[in-house]
C-alpha positions in Angstrom: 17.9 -6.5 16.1 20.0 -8.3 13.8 22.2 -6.7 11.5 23.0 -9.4 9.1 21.6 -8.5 5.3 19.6 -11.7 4.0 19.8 -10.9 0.5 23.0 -10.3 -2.0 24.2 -7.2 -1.1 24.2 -5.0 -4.4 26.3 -4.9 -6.8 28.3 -1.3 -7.0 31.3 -0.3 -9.1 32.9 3.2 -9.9 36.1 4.6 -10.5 36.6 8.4 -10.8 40.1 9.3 -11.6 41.2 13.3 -11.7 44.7 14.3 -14.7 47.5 15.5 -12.8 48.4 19.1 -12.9 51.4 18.7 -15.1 48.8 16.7 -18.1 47.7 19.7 -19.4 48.9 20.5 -23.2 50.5 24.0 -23.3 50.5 26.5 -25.9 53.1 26.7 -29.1 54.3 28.9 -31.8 56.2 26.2 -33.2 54.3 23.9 -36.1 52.7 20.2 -34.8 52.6 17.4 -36.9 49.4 15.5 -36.0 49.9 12.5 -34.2 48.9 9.5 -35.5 45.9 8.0 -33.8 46.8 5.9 -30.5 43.7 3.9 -28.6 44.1 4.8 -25.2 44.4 1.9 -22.0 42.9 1.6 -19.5 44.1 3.6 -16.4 44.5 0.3 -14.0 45.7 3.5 -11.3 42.2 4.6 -10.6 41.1 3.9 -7.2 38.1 1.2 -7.5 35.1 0.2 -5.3 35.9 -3.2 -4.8 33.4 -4.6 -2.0 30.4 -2.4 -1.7 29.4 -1.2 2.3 25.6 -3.5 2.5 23.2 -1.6 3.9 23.3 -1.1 7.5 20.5 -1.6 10.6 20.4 0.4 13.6 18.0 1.3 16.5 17.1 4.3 18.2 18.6 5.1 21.2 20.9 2.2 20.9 25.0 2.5 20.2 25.7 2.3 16.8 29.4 1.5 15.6 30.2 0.9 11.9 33.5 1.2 9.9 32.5 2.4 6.3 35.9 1.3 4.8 36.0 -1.8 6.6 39.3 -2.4 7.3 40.2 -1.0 4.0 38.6 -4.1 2.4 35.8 -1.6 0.7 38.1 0.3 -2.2 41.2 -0.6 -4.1 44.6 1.7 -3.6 46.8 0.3 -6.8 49.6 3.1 -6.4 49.7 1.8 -2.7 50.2 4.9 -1.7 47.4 4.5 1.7 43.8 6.1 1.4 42.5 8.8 3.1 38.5 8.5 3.8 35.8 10.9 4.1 31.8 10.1 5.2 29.4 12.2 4.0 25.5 11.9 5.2 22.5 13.5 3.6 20.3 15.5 5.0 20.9 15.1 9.0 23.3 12.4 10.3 20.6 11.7 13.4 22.6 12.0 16.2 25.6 9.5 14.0 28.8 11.4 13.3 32.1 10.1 11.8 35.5 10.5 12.3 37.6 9.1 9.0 36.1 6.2 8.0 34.3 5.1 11.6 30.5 5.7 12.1 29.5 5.8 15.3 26.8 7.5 17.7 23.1 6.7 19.3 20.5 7.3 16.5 17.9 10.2 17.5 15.0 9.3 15.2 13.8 6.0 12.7 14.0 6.4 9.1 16.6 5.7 6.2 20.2 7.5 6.4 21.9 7.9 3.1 25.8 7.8 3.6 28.3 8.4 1.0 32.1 7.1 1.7 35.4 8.9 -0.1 38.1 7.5 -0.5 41.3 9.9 -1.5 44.9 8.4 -2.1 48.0 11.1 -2.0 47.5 12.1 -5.8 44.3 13.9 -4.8 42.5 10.6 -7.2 39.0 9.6 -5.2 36.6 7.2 -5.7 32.9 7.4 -3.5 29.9 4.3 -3.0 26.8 5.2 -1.1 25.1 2.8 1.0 22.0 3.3 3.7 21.7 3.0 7.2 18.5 2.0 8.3 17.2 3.5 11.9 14.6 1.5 13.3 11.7 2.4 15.9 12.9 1.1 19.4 8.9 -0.3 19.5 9.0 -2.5 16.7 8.2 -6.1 17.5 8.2 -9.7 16.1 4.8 -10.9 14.6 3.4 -13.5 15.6 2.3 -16.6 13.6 0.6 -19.7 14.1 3.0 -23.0 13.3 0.1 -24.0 10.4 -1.2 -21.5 7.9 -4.3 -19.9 8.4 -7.0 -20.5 5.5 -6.8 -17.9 2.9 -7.2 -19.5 -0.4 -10.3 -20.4 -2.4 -9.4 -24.0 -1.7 -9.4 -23.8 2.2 -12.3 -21.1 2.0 -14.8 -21.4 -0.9 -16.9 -18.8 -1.2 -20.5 -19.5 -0.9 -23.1 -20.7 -3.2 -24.9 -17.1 -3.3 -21.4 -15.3 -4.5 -21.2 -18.1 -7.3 -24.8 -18.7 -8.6 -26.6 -16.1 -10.5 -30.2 -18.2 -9.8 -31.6 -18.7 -6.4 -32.9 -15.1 -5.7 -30.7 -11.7 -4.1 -28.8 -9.9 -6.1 -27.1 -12.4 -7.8 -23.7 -14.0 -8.2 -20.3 -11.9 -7.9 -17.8 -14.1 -9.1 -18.3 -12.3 -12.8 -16.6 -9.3 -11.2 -13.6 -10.9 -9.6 -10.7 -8.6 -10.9 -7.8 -11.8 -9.4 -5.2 -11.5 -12.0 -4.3 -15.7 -13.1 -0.7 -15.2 -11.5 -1.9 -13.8 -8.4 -4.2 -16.3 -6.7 -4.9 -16.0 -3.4 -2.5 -18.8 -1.3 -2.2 -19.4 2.8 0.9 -18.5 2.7 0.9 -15.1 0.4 -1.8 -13.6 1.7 0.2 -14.5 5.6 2.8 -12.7 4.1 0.5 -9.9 2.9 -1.1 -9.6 5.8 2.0 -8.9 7.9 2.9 -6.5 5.7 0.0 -5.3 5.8 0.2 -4.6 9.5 3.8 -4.0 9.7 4.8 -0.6 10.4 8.3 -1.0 8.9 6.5 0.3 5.5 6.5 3.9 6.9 9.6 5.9 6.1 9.8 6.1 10.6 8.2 3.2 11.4 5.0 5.5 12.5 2.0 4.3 10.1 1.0 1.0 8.2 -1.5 0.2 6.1 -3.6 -0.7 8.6 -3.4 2.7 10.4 -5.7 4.0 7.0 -7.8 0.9 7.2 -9.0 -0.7 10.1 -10.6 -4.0 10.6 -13.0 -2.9 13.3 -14.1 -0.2 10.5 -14.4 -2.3 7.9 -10.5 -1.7 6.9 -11.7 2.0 6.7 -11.0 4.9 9.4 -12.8 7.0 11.6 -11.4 9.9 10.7 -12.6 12.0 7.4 -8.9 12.2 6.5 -6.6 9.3 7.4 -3.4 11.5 8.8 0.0 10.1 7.6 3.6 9.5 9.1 4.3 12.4 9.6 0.6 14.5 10.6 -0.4 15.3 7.5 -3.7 14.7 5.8 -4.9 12.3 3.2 -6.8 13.9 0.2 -10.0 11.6 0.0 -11.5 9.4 2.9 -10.0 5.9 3.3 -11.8 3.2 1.2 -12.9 0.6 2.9 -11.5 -2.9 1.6 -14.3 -5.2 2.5 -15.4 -7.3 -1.0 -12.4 -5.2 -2.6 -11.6 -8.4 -4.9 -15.4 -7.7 -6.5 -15.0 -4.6 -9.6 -15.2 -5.9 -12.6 -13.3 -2.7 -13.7 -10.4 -3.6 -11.6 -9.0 -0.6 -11.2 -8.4 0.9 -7.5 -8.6 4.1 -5.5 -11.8 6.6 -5.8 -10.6 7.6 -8.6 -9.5 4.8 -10.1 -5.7 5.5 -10.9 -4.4 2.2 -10.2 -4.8 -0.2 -12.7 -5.0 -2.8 -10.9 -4.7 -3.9 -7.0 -1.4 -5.0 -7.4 -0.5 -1.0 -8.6 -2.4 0.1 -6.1 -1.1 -1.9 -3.0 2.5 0.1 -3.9 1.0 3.8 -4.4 0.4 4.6 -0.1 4.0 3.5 0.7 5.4 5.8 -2.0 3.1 9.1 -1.5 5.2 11.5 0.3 2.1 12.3 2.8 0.8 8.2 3.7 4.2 6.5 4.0 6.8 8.2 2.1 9.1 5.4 1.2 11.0 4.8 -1.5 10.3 1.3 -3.0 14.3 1.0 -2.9 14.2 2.0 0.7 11.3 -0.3 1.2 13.4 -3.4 0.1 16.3 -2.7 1.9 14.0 -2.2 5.1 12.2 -5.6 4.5 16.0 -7.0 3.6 17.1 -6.3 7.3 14.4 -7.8 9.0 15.0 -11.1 10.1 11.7 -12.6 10.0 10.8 -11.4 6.2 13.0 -14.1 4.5 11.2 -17.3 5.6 7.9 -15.6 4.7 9.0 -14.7 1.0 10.2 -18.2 1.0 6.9 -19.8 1.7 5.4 -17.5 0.1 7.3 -17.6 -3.4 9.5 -20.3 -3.2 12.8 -18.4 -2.6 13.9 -15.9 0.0 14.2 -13.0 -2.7 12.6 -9.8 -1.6 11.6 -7.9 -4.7 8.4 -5.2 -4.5 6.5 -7.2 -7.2 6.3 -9.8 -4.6 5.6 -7.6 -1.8 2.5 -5.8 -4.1 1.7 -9.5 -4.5 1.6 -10.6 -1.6 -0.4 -7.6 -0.4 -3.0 -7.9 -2.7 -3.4 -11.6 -1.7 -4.3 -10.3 1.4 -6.6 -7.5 0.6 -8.3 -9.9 -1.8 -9.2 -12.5 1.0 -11.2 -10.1 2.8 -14.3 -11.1 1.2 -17.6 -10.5 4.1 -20.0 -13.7 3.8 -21.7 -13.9 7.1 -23.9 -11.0 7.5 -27.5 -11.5 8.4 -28.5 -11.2 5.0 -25.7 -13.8 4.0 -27.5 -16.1 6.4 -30.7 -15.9 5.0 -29.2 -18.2 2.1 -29.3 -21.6 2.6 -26.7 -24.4 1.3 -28.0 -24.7 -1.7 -28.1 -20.9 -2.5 -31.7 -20.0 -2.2 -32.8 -17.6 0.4 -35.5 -17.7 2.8 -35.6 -13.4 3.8 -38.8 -13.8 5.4 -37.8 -16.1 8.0 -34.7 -13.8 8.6 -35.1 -10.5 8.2 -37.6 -8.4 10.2 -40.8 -6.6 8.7 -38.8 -3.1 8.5 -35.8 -4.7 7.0 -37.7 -6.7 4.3 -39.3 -2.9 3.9 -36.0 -1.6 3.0 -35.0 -4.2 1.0 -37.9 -3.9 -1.2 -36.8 -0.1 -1.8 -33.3 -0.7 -2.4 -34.0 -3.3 -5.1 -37.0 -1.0 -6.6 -37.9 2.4 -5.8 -35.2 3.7 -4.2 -32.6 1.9 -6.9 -29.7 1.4 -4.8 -29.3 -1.8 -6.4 -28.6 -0.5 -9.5 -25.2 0.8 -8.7 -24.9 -1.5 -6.1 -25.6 -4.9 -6.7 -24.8 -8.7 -6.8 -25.0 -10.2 -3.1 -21.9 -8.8 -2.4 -23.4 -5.5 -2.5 -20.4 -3.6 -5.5 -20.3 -1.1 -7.1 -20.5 -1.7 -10.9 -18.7 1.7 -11.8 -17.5 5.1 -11.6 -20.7 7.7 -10.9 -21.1 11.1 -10.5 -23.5 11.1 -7.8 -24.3 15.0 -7.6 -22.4 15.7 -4.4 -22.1 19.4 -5.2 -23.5 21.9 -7.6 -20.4 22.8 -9.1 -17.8 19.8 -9.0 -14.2 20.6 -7.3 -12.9 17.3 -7.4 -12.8 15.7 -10.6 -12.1 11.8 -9.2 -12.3 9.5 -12.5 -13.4 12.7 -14.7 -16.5 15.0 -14.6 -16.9 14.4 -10.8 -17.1 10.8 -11.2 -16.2 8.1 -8.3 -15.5 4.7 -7.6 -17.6 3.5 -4.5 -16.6 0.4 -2.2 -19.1 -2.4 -1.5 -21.9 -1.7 0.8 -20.8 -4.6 3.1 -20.0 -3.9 6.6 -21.0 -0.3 5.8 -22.7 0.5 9.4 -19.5 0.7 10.7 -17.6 2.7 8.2 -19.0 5.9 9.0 -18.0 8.7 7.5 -19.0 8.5 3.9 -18.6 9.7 0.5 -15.1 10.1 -1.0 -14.6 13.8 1.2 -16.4 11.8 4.2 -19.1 14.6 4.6 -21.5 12.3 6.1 -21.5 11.0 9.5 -24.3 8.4 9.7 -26.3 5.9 7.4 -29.5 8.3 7.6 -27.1 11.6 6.2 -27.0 9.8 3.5 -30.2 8.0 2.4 -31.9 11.6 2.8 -29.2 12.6 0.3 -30.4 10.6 -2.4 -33.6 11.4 -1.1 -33.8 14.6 -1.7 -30.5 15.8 -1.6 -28.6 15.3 -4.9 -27.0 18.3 -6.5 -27.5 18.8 -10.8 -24.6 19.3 -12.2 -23.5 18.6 -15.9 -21.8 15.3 -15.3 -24.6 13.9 -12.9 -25.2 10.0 -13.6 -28.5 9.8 -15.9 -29.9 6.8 -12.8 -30.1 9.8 -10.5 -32.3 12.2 -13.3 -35.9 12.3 -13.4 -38.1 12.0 -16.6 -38.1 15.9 -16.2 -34.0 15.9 -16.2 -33.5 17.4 -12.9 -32.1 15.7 -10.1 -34.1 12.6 -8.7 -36.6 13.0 -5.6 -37.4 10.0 -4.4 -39.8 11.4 -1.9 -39.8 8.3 0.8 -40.9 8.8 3.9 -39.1 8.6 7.6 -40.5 5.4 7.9 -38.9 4.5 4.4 -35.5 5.8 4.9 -35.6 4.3 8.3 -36.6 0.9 6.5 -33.6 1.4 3.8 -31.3 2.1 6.7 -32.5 -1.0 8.6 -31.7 -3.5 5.6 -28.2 -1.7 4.8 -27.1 -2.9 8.2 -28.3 -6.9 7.7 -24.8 -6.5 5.6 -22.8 -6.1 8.8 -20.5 -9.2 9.3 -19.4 -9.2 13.0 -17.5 -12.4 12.5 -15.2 -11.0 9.6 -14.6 -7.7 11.6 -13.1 -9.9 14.3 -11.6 -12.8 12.4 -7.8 -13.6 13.6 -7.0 -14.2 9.9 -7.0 -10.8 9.0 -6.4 -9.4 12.4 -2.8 -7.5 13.5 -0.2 -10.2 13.8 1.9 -8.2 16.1 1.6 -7.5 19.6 0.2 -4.6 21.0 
């Protein structure tokens, strides 16, 4: 692994200077006069930080030598009376130790090593800069990129005449609730750089979990799991979303509970939380600045090699917006000129279910367009007495219903395990409580019943899986760009 820093390193200046012993005033009998007012120079005999230490990359189990003074070029000694050094390292030093000024040992575990150089000259004045030394997993490897950009952008990949038309039958176009910012378009070459990143497990504070690891393309970019667990074991509050049709809320705020403002807020949040990824988003730019490989993406990306973490949380949602689903079953029941033919495509039972779920049983009308999105936060009457509050009064965002056969578990707490838990939940399952959404009441104000049959919540189940896109949960373009 290269060492070499490809951005400027940062700019760091301090002097600390300490009074001699003998500066002191001492006590009199004898009357003062006041002296007149004198503005005080500056001491040019404080020691200085002249040429900041860079941040540093290392490798487990690999030598590591560095001098923190570096040759003595680091801090100034204007009484020129020779420096004395000192290293300090917080928390553990991971298997590094130092001697003076000279770092040196075989790094035990990954993660980001804060070190903090003295420097003392025979006066007892000191002057300190802290800089980072970066351990990296021994695993890591390169991506992996085709020579020509894979199709991202609305230019290269137009979305089809069903997500943009609000006649021609379905559920009608999606476009209205496209939450893509005007300066954040999706491009080839920002969403390639999003999708590394995406994938990269360099994001973790030890280089255990990425974004990925949460949300997984064979799942929908959901997990398994009913809590995702996070680099270090621990467990996620709510189940993972899953991101399929993610650029489709009109609300555009993310998370179940909507905290993020947007997906560019959002895309930041994981690699912060102290459970998920527990970076800092100064650590995460030094990490990214020591990787060789990063530069040339930003600079394709952005038009300069500058690594900033508004451009990472760009690039990021770039990607997570391109993973839009458009060739279910149901998707091909539409043909090029946006009209659908569902008798010729879908089976008896399925055009069963999807009579329900646009009538009787009223899916639709929380979930609706033909990209199958939620239109807001609900209460949906999980439990009697609501313990998680979500958005307020027990109230959730849900993902799209695309691709949702394979997302199993559900629900923000992922209490279900299968499709059919939960269509004989709104069957007959949903709980009253005071903040229940008025769509799931009856005339009577109690909970809905919808009373179907097996036959009828087989039917709904049946339809709910024409959404499953097989060729999106196996598409290279927003498949793991590094090796396994």
């Amino acid at each position: 692994m290269s060492h070499r820093l490809r951005l400027p390193a940062f700019i760091i200046a301090a002097a600390i200077s300490s009074a001699c012993a003998g500066d002191s005033p001492t006590q009199s009998t004898e009357q003062v006069t006041t002296p007149p007012v004198v503005t005080p120079t500056p001491n040019t005999d404080a020691i200085t930080v002249l040429s900041p230490n860079a941040p540093q990359a290392a490798m487990v189990g690999v030598p590591f030598r560095y001098d923190a003074s570096r040759a003595g070029s680091v801090f100034s000694d204007p009484r020129k009376t020779g420096l004395t050094y000192a290293v300090q390292f917080g928390g553990t030093n991971n298997g590094l130790n130092a001697v003076g000024c000279e770092i040196g040992g075989v790094p035990s575990a990954a993660g980001v090593q804060t070190v903090t150089v003295v420097a003392r000259d025979t006066t007892g004045r000191t002057a300190s800069q802290q800089f980072t030394i970066v351990v990296f997993s021994s695993d890591l490897t390169t991506p992996t990129l085709p020579v020509s950009a894979l199709a991202y952008s609305d230019a290269r990949v137009p979305l089809p005449r069903h997500f943009t038309q609000t006649a021609g039958g379905g559920g009608g176009s999606a476009v209205g609730a496209d939450n893509t910012p005007a300066g954040n378009a999706i491009t080839d070459a920002g969403a390639t750089l999003g999708r590394v990143l995406f994938y990269d497990r360099r994001l973790s504070q030890n280089d255990r979990v990425s974004c990925s690891s949460c949300h997984q393309q064979a799942f929908a970019f959901s997990d398994t799991a009913r809590l995702s667990r996070g680099f270090q074991g621990g467990s996620t509050g709510r189940h993972s979303m899953g991101l399929t049709n993610a650029r489709f809320y009109a609300g555009g705020r993310f998370f179940w509970d909507e905290r993020a403002a947007s997906l560019e807020a959002q895309v930041l949040q994981p690699i912060q939380d102290a459970t998920e990824m527990g970076l800092t988003l100064e650590q995460l730019q030094t990490k990214l600045s020591l990787t060789p490989y990063y530069s040339d993406l930003f600079q394709a990306a952005f038009g300069s090699r500058d690594i900033t973490t508004d451009r990472v949380a760009q690039a990021l949602a770039q990607f997570v917006r391109s993973l839009t689903s458009t060739n279910s079953k149901f998707d091909r029941a539409f043909g090029p000129n946006g009209v659908p033919n569902f008798e010729a495509t879908l089976t008896a039972q399925e055009l069963q279910g999807q009579q329900l779920y646009n009538g009787r049983a009223g899916c639709a009308r929380c979930h609706g367009t033909n990209a199958h999105i939620s239109d807001a936060v609900h209460n949906t009457g999980l439990d009697a007495t609501i313990s998680d509050v979500g958005a307020g009064n027990g109230r959730f965002k849900a993902p799209s219903l695309r691709n949702v056969e394979v997302r199993a578990p559900y629900m923000n707490d992922g209490r279900f395990r299968t499709l059919e838990q939960v269509v004989d939940f709104y069957d007959r399952g949903v709980q009253n409580n005071p903040g229940l959404d008025q769509r799931l009441r009856g005339n009577n104000g109690q909970p809905l019943r919808l009373s179907l049959s097996l036959a009828e919540r087989d039917a709904l189940v049946a339809f709910m899986k024409t959404f499953t896109d097989r060729t999106f949960l196996s598409d290279t373009r927003f498949a793991s760009p590094f090796a396994r």
